[in-house]
Each structure stands twice: as structure tokens, then as C-alpha cells.
N, C-alpha and C positions, 0 to 999 in steps of 0.2 A: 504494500500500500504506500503511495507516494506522502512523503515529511507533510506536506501542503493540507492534502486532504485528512490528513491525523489531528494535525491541529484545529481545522476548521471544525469537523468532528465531535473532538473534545470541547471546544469552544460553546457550540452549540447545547451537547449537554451539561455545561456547566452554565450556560443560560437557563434552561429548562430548570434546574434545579434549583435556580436561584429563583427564581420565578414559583415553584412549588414552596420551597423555605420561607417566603414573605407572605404566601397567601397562606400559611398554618403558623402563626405567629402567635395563636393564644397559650395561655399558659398553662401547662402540663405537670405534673406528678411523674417523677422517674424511682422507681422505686429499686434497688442496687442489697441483694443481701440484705443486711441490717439498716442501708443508709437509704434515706429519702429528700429530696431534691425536688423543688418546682422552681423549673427553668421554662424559657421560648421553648416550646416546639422546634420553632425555626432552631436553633441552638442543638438540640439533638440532633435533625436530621443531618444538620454540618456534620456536627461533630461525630457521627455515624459515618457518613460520606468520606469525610476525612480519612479515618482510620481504617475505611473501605480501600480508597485510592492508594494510602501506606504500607498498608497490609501487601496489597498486588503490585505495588512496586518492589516492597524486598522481598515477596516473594519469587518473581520475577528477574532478580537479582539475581540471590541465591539458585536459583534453575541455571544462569546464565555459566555461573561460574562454576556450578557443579558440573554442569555439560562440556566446559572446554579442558578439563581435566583427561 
């Protein structure tokens, strides 16, 4: 897949998501084990997405470097 249309790509879904993140922006109950938290919605879905995108990056990573061994 050409650099150009990856970017455009990702751009787009990180529009969309922005755009889904602002329109659930009331406040929420995150309940975590024993801890409980009322944050943004918007605020989880990031911060969920985030550690989405981190997650597949060093996973990705780690695939990369395991495989040129």
C-alpha cells in the first residue's frame, strides 16, 4: 500500500473518531477492580484508542524484529 494513501487512511479514521469522542462526551462511571472513576466518555474512548494504537504498534514491532532474526 502506497506511504500517501496510509496516511490519508489513518487521517480519516482519526477524524471519525474524533468526531464519535465529542459526540459521547457525557459523563461516565468507569469502574476498574476496586477503583471507581467518573470521567468524559470522550476521555475513555481516547484513552482506549490510544492504548489500542500502542498496543499494535509494539506489537508490530516486536513481530518485526522477531522475524528478521
Amino acid at each position: 500500500m502506497n506511504t500517501r494513501l496510509k496516511l490519508i487512511f489513518a487521517g480519516v479514521l482519526l477524524l471519525l473518531g474524533l468526531i464519535f469522542a465529542v459526540q459521547n462526551s457525557t459523563v461516565v462511571t468507569v469502574k476498574f477492580l476496586v477503583w471507581s472513576l467518573q470521567v468524559s466518555q470522550a476521555l475513555v474512548i481516547f484513552l482506549t484508542s490510544a492504548a489500542g494504537i500502542l498496543g499494535g504498534f509494539f506489537l508490530g514491532t516486536a513481530f518485526k524484529i522477531t522475524r528478521q532474526r
